[in-house]
N, C-alpha and C positions, 0 to 999 in steps of 0.2 A: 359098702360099709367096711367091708374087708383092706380094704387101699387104708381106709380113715384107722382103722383100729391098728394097724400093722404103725401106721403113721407113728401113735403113742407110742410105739417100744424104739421110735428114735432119740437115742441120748445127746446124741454129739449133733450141735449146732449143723455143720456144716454137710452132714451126711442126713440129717433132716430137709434141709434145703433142695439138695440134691433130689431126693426122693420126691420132695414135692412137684419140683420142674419136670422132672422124667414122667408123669400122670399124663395122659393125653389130652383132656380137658386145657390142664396147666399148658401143655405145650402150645395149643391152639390159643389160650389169653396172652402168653405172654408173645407170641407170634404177633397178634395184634397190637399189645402194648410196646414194642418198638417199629412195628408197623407208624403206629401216631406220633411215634419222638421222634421220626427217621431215626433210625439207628440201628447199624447190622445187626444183623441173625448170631454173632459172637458176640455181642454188648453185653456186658454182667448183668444178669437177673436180676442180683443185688441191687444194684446200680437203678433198672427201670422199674420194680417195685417200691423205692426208698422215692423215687423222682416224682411219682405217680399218686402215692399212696394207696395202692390196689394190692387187697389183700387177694391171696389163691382162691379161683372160684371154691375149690374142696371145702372151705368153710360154710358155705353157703347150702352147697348140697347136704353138707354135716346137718346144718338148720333145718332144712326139708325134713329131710330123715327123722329126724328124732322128732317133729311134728305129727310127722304119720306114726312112728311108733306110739307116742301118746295116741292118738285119736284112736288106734285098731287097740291100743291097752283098753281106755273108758267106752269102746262100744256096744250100744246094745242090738248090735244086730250080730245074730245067733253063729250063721257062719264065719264071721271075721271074728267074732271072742273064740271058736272054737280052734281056728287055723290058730292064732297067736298061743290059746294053752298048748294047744301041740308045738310050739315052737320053745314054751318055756321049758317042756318034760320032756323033749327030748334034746334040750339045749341047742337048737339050731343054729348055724351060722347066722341069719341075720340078726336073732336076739341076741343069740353071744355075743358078735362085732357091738351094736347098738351099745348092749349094758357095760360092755367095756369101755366104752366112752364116757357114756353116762356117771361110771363109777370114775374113773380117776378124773371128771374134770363136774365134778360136783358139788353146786355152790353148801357154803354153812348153813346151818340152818335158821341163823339171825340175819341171812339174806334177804333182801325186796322179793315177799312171797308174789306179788301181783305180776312180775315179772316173768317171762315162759321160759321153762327149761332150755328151750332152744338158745335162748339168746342169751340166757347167760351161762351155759356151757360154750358154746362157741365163741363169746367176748372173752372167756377165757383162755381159750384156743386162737383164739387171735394175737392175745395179749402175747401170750406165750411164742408165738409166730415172729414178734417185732422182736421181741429178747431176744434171739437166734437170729434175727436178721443183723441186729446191733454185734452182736460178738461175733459174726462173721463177714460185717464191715468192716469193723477195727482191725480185723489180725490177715486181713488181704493185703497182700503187696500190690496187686495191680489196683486197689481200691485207697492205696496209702493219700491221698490226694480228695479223693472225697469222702473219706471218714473226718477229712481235718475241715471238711468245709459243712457235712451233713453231720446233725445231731438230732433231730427229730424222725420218725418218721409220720410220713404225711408230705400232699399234695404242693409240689412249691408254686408258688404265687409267680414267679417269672412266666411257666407255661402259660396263664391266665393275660397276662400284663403284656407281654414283649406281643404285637400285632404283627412283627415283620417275621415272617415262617422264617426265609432264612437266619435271620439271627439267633431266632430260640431255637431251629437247628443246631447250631454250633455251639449255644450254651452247653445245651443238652448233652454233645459230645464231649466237648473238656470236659465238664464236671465227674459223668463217669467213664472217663476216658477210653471211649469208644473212636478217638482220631487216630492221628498218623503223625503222632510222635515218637522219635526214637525211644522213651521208656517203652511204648506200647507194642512200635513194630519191631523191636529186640527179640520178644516174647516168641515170634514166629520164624527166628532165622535158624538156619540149617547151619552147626549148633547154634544152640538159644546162644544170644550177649548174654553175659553177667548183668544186671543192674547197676553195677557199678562202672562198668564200659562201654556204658550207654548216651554216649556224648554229645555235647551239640556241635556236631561238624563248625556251622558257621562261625562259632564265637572260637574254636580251637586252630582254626585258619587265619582268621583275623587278628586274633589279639593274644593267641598261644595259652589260653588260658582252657581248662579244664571244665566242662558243668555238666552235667545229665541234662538231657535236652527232656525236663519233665513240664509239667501246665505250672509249676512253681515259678521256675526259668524262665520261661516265654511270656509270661503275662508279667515279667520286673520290668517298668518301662527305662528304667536305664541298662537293659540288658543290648548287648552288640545285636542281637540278630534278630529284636521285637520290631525292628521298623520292617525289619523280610515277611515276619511271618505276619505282620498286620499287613504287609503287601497282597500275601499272601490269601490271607481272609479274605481283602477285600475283590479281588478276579475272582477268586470264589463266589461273593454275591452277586457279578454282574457279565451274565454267558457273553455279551458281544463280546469281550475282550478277549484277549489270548490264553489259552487255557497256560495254567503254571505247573511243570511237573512233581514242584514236590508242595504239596497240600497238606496243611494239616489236618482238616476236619472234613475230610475226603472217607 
């Protein structure tokens, strides 16, 4: 509860986030939730939470917790009411952590009484979870591309829908651009490209023209270099053929 409480004294969007991926739990869920998108171990968090619709297990544990703190508060059994008053008189860590939660995310009192503490302290910890997920969508440069296509968060219906893995692979990857576009593999060069010198070689060889090789570019089908890189896709979906060395969603 100590992790959870420290949580609430995060103000800034993005250093809340942060804080919550760094948790080892988190680290092991979201390990797994790009585990199931294919998608590297560097794919924005952002990106596979917003894809998924999977909140931080920490919420969940939040839930537990202030379950049992109810249950050890209303119980009549002698030794657990006594451990808990000694935890309220001598303010112990785990009451303090708990009541700290419990006070700053405490429904009105014209709230759905029938409803448990847990759940609707936590749906508003959650709530609160997606507002910080949204404002630290919007203001990502590496995420400029699926802030402009995502606006909900929650589960998208392609994962469900597209039967062919490889394809909802590659979805997966444009969308939060986890390929091997020059916007994305700029970010890693020894100095970083500028964004703005982030070109697409083929259309600047060909037709002398200028563009950022971004998922905007490549998916214009009158763009010079969409029939390469849907070349490209497509030896990507089918191992006999010759492997291509430059892949986008590699």
């Amino acid at each position: 509860m100590k992790y959870i409480a420290n949580l609430t004294d995060q103000s800034d969007p993005t250093n809340a986030l942060k804080y919550i991926a760094q948790d080892h739990y988190e680290k092991f869920h979201m390990k797994y939730i790009k585990w199931s998108l294919s998608v590297h171990s560097k794919s924005s968090n952002i990106g596979c939470w917003g894809e998924t619709g999977r909140h931080p297990l920490i919420y969940e544990a939040c839930k537990l917790a202030i379950d049992y703190y109810e249950r050890v508060e209303s119980s009549d059994n002698l030794i657990l009411s006594a451990a808990f008053q000694e935890q309220v008189r001598y303010e112990l860590q785990w009451y303090t952590n708990i009541s700290k939660v419990i006070e700053k995310y405490n429904v009105p009192s014209n709230t759905n009484t029938r409803s448990k503490l847990s759940t609707l302290v936590t749906h508003q910890m959650r709530n609160e979870f997606v507002d910080k997920w949204k404002l630290v969508k919007a203001t990502s440069p590496k995420l400029e591309f699926y802030n402009s296509i995502k606006h909900e968060f929650g589960l998208e219906k392609y994962l469900c829908l597209v039967k062919h893995a490889d394809a909802r692979k590659s979805l997966t990857r444009l969308r939060i651009s986890a390929h091997n576009l020059f916007i994305e593999r700029g970010r890693y060069e020894n100095p970083i490209i500028p964004r703005a010198d982030r070109w697409c070689v083929h259309c600047k060889l060909k037709t002398g023209q200028v563009f950022i090789e971004n998922e905007t570019h490549v998916c214009q089908p009158n763009a010079t270099c969409a029939a390469q890189f849907i070349s490209c896709y497509t030896e990507h979906q089918n191992p006999r053929r010759q492997k291509h060395h430059h892949r986008i969603f590699s």
